[in-house]
C-alpha positions in Angstrom: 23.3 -7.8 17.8 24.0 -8.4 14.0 27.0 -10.0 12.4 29.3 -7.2 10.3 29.2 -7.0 6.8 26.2 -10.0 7.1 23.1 -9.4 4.3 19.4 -8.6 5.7 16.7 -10.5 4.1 14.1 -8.4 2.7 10.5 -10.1 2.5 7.5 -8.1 0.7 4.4 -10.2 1.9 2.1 -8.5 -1.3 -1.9 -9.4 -1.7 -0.8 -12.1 -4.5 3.0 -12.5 -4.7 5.6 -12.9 -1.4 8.9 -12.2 -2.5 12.8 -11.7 -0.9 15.6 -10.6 -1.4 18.8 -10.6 0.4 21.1 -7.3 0.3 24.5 -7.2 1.1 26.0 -4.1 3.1 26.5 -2.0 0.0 23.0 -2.5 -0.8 23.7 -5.1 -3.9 20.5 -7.7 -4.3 22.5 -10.6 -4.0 19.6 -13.6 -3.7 16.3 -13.5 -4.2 12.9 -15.7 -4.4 9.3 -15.5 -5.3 5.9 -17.5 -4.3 2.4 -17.1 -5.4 -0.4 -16.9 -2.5 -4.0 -17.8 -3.0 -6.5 -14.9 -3.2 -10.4 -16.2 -2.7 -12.8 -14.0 -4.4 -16.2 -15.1 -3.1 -19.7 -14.1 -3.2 -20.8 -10.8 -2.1 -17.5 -9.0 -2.8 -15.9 -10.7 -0.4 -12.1 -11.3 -0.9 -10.1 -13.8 1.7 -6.7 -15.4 2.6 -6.1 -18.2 4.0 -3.0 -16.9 6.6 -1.4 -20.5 6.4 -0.9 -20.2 2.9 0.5 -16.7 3.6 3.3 -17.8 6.1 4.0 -20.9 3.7 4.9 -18.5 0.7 7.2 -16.5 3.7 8.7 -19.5 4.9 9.7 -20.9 0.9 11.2 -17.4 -0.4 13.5 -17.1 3.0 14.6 -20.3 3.2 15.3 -20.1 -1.2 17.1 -16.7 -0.5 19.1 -17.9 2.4 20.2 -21.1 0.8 22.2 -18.9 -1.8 24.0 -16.8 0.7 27.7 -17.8 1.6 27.0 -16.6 5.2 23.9 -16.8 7.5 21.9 -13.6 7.3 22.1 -10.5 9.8 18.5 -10.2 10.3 14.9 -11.1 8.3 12.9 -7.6 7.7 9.4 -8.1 6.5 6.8 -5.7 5.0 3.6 -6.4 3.1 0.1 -5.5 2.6 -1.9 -3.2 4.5 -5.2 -2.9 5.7 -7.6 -6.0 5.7 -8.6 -7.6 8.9 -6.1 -10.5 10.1 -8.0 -12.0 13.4 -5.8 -14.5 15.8 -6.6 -16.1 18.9 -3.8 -15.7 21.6 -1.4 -18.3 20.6 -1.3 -16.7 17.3 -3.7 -18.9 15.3 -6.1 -18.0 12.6 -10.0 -18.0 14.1 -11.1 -17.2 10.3 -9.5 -16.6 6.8 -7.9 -12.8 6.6 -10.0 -10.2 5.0 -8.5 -8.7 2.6 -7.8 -4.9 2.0 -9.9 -5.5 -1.4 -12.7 -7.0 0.2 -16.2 -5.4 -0.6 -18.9 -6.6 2.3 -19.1 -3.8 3.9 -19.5 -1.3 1.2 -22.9 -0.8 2.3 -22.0 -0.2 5.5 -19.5 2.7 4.7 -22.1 4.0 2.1 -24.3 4.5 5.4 -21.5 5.9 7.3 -20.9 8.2 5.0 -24.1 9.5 4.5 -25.1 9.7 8.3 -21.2 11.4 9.0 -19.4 8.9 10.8 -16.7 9.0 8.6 -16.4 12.5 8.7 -16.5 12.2 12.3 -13.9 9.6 12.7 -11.8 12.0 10.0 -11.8 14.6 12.8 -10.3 12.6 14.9 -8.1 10.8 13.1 -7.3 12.5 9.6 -7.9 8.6 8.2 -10.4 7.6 5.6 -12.2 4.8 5.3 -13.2 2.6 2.8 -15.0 -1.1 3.0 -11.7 -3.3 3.2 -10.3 -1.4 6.3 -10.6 -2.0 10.1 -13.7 -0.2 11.4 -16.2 -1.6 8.7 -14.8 -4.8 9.0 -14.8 -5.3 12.6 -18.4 -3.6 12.5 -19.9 -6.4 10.0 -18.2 -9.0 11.7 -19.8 -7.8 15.1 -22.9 -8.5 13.5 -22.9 -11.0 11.2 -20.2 -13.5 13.0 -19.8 -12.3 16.8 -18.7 -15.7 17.5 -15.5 -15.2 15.6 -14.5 -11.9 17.3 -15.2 -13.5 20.7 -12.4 -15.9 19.7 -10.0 -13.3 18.5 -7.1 -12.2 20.8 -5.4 -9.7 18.0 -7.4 -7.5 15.2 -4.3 -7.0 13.5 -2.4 -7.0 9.5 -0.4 -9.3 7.4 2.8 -8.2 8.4 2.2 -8.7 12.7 0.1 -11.6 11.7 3.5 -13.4 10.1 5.9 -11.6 12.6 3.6 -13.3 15.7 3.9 -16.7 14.0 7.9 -16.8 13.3 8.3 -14.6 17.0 5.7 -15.5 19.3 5.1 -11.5 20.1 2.4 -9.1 18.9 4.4 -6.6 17.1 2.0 -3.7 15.5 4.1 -1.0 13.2 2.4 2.3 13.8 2.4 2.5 9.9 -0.2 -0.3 9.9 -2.5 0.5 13.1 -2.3 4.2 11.1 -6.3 3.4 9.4 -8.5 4.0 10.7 -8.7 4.2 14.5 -4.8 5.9 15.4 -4.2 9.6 15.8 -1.2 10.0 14.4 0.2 13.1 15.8 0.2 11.3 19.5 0.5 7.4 18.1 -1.9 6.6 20.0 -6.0 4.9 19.4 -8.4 7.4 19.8 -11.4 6.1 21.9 -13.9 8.5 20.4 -12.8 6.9 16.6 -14.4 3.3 17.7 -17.4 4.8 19.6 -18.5 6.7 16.4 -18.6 3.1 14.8 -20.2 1.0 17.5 -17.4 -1.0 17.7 -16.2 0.5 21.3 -15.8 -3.1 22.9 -13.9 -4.8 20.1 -10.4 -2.1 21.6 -9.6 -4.9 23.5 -8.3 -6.5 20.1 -6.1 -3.5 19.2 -2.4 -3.9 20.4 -0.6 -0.2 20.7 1.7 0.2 18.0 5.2 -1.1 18.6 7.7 2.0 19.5 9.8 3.0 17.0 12.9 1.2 16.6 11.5 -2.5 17.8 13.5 -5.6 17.1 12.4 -8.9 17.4 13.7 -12.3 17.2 13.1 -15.9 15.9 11.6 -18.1 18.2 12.0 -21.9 18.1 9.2 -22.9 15.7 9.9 -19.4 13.6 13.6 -21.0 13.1 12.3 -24.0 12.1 10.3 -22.7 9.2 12.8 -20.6 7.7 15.7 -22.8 8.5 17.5 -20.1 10.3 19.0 -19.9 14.0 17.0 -19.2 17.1 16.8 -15.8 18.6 18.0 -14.1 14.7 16.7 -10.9 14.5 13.8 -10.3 12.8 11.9 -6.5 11.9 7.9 -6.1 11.0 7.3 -2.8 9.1 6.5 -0.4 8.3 3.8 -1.8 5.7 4.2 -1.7 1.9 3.3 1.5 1.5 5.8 3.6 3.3 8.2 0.9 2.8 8.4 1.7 -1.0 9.0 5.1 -0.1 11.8 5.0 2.4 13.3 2.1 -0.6 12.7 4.8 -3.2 14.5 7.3 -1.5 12.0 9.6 -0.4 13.7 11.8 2.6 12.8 15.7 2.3 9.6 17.3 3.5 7.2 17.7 0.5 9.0 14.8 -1.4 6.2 12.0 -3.1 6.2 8.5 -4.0 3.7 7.0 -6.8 3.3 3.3 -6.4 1.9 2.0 -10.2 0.3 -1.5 -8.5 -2.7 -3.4 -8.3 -4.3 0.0 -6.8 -2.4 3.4 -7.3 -0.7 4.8 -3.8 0.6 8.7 -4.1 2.1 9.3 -0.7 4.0 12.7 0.3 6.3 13.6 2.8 5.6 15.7 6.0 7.1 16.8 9.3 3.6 17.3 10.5 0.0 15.6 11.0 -2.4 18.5 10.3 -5.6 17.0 10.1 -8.5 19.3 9.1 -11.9 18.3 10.1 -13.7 20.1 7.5 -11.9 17.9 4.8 -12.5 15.7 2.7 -12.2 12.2 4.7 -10.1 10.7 2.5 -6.1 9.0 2.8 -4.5 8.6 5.9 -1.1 10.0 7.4 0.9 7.3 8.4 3.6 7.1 10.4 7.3 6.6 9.7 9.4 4.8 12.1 11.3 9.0 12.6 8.8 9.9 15.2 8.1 13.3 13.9 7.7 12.3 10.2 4.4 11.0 8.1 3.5 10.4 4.9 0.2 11.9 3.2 -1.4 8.9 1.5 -3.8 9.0 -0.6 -4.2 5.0 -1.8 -6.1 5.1 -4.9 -8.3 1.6 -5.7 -7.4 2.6 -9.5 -4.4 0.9 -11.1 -2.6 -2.0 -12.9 -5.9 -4.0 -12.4 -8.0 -1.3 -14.3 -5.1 -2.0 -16.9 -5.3 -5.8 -17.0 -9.5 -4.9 -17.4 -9.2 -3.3 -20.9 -6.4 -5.2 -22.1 -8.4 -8.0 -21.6 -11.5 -6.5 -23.2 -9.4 -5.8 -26.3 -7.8 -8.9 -26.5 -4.4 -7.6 -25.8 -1.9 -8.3 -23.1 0.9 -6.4 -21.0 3.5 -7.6 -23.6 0.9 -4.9 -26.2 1.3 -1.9 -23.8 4.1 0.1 -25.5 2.8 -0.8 -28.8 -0.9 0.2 -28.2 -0.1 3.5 -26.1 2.5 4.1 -29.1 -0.6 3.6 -31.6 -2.8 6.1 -29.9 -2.2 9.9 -29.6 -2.5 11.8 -26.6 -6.1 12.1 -26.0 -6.7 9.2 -27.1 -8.4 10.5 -30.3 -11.2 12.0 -27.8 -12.0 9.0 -25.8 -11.8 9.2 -22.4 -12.7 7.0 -19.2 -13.5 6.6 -15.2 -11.0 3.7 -13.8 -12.8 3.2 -10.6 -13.5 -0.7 -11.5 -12.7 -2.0 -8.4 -16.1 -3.7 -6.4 -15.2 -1.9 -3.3 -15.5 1.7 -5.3 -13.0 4.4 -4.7 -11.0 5.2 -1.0 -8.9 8.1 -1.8 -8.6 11.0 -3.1 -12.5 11.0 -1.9 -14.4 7.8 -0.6 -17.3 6.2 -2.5 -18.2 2.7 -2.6 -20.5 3.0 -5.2 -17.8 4.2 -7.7 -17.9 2.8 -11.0 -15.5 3.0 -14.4 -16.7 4.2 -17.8 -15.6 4.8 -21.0 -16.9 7.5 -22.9 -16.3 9.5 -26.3 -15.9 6.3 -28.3 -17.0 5.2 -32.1 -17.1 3.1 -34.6 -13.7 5.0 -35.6 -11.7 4.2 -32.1 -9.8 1.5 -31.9 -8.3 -0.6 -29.4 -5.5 1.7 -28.6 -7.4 4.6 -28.0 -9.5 2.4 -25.7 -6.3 1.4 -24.0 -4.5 5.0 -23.5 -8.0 6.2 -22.6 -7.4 4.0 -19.3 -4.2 4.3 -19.2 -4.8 8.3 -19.2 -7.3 8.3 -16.1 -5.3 6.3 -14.0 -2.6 8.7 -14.5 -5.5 11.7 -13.6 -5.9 9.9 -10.8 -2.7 10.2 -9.7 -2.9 13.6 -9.9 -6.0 14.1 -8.4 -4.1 12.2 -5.2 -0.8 14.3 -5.4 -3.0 18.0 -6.0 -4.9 16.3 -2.4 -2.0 15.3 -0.4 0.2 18.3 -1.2 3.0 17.5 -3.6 6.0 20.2 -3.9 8.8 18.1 -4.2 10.5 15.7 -6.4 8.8 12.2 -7.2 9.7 9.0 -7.0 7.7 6.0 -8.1 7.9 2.5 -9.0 5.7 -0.7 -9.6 4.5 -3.3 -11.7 3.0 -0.7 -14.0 6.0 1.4 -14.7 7.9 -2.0 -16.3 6.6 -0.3 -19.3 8.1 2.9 -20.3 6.1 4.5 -22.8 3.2 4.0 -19.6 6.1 6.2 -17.3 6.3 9.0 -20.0 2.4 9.2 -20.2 2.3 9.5 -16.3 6.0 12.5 -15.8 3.5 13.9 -19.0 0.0 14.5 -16.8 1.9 15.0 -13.6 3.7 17.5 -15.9 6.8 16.5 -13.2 10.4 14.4 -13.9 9.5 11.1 -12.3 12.6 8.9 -10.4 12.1 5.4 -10.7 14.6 3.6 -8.9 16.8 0.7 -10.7 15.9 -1.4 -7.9 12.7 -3.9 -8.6 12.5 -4.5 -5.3 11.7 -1.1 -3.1 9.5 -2.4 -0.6 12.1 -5.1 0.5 14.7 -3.0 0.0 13.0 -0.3 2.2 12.2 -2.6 4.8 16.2 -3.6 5.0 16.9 0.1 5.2 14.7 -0.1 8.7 16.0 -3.1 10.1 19.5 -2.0 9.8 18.5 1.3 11.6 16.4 -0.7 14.2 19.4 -3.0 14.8 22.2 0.2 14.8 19.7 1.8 17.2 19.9 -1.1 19.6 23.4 -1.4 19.5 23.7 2.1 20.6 20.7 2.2 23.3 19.3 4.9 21.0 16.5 2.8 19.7 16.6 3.9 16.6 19.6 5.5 14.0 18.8 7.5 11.3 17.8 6.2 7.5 20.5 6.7 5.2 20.6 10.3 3.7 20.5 11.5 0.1 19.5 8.4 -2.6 22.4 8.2 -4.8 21.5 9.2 -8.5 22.8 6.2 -10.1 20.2 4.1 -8.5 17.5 5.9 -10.3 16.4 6.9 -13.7 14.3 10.1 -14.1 11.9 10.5 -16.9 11.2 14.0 -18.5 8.0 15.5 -18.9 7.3 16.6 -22.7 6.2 19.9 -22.9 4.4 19.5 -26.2 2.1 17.0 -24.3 1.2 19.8 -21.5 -1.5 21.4 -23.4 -3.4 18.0 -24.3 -3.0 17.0 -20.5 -3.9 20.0 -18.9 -7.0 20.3 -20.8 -8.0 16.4 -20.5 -7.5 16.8 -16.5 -10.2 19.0 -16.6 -12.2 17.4 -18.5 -11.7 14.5 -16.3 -12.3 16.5 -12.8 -15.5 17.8 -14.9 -17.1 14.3 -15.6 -15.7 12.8 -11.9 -18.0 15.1 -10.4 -21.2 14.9 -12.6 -20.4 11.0 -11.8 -19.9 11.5 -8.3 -23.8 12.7 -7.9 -25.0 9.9 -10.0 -23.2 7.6 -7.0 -24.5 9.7 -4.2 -28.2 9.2 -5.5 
């Protein structure tokens, strides 16, 4: 099905950035390309795409990638952002912009479902979360405020199906995607009662089952045309970012973790089963791996890189100042501390609140910029651990991102996760995880298996591990408390 020894095309379709890169069978990068998408931030929180745009940036970074290739590609593998609401008619055309995942319209509409406990309801049944910029809300607002559009819709579906659909002509839904909010996982399956708790029962018909495990698809005619590749090449779509990253970062034992540093923070862990407790917490999601009996814990955090970019901003600093600020701080930040939870949708995971707000408190005429800086800095990484003490952590950790291009930022973070963290040499983990499944995919459909295993054990000198200090325990342990302390005095002022 696949041409020996031919690179696979990795694309990561993210919120801002599309970007590719082609790996050869020993897994070297050996092209690559990047485009900027447009993000609209309009009134009322709401957050949009326009999908053209999307597929544009998808069509540039292939057809960059595969013009530095000395042979035609294998196969094109694509993964990218989750969540959000991507409506199509049924030939695959937009009937509105995309949601996005960080869109806030329906934040008073989860506020309500949380307090009434329709979220803890659908949580029963589904052991997913929810937060404004996921399906149900979204497809609840939209059944209200613009019926019209969702009478036009064919597919309620994601970035990465939305682009697949347009360079395939098939509906292709990874099971990692259709995870939030409505699937239970342990049969891969939609769970009627999920939609009926939100009112949205007669919008199923724009849910398409998750694709099995293992499914390969293939260029159509006007899919070849935008990426300048041959018709019928073989094309992948998923898993989403999320799990991608962690399949790219080598995570493969039960109890094993990733930590994605990004626009938002994502702490995902291993598991080899979906026990979803009713009594809980509705908060994360287990999502589903393309190994049937496998899932990942995630707890997606709204914190991250963007709460950075916030206070270096307010300080007049920029990411270039990181090292140098957290270097001009102490840990503790001379006593200041902070709340990250800046972004206008609130928080999603480890707990849900839309009404979640950042603060930063302890401060002086004596603080400085720094300590402002690694006060931030210091609760995202308290978030983190927050997520990982949630979704059970015993193994080893991975993690990668934006955020961890700075290193003294990756000490602070093995330091209050008081853990060795493995970041992987590779820049690229959610294209380069999204390879790793296509080649499975494709070996699985050579065979008839439908699917092959992942590769086994990362090897070591793809990663560089970062040691915990142990003279920095003490301050850490005692500022995580002091952090859970004053997250749940906030969390009442929220609630009322």
């Amino acid at each position: 099905m696949s041409a020996d020894g031919a690179p696979y095309i990795g694309v990561d379709i993210g919120t801002s950035v599309t970007k590719a890169v082609a790996y050869g069978p020993d897994d070297t990068p050996l092209a690559s390309a990047s485009r900027s998408s447009r993000l609209d931030r309009l009134s009322g929180g709401r957050v949009e795409q326009d999908i053209d745009d999307v597929l544009r940036t998808v069509a540039e970074v292939v057809r960059e990638t595969a013009a530095q290739l000395p042979v035609a590609p294998a196969a094109v593998a694509l993964t990218g952002q989750g969540d959000g609401l991507w409506l199509r008619d049924a030939g695959g055309r937009p009937v509105r912009p995309a949601v996005s995942w960080m869109d806030g319209r329906a934040s008073d509409l989860v506020a309500g479902w949380l307090a009434d406990g329709t979220v803890q309801k659908v949580y029963g049944h589904t052991g997913s979360g929810m937060f404004p910029g996921c399906h149900a809300p979204l497809l609840a607002w939209l059944q209200e405020h613009e019926p019209d559009t969702l009478a036009r819709a064919a597919t309620a579906g994601y970035c990465v199906d939305a682009m697949a659909e347009r360079l395939t002509g098939q509906v292709c839904v990874d099971a990692s995607d259709a995870t939030l909010p409505f699937l239970d996982p342990a049969r891969r399956s939609y769970a009627p009662e999920a939609l009926a708790a939100c009112g949205i029962t007669e919008q199923a018909r724009l849910l398409r089952p998750p694709a099995p495990p293992g499914t390969v698809l293939a260029l159509d005619a006007a899919g070849a045309e935008l990426l300048g590749l041959p018709e019928g090449l073989p094309l992948t779509a998923g898993p989403y970012d999320l799990p991608a990253c962690a399949i790219g970062s080598g995570v493969r034992e039960v109890g094993d973790g990733l930590l994605i540093v990004g626009t938002t923070l994502a702490c995902q862990v291993l598991t080899d089963r979906a026990d979803i407790d009713p009594a809980a917490e509705p908060a994360g999601m287990w999502i589903c791996l393309p190994q049937p009996d496998r899932w990942l814990r995630a707890m997606p955090a709204m914190v991250g890189t963007a709460a950075l970019e916030w206070v270096l901003a307010l300080t007049g600093s920029t990411t270039a100042d990181l090292d140098g600020l957290l270097a001009d701080s102490p840990p503790g930040a001379r006593g200041a501390t902070a709340l990250p939870f800046l972004s206008d949708a609130g928080e999603r995971a480890p707990f849900v609140e839309p009404a979640a707000r950042g603060r930063l408190d302890g401060l002086t005429l004596a603080h400085t910029r720094a300590d402002a800086v690694r006060a931030v800095c210091e609760s995202i990484g308290y978030a983190a651990r927050h997520c990982f003490e949630t979704a059970g952590l015993t193994g080893t950790l991975a993690a990668c991102g934006g955020g961890l291009r700075s290193g003294t930022w990756a000490q602070l973070f093995a330091d209050v996760l008081g853990r060795p963290v493995r970041i992987p040499v590779e820049a690229e983990v959610g294209a380069f995880g999204a390879v790793q499944v296509a080649r499975s995919a494709l070996a699985g459909a050579a065979s008839g298996s439908g699917t092959a295993p992942l590769s086994g054990d990362p090897d070591p000198s793809r990663f560089r591990v970062v040691d915990p200090r142990p003279e920095a325990r003490g301050v850490y342990e005692d500022g995580y408390a002091a952090y859970r302390t004053a997250l749940e005095a906030a969390r009442s002022g929220w609630a009322g």
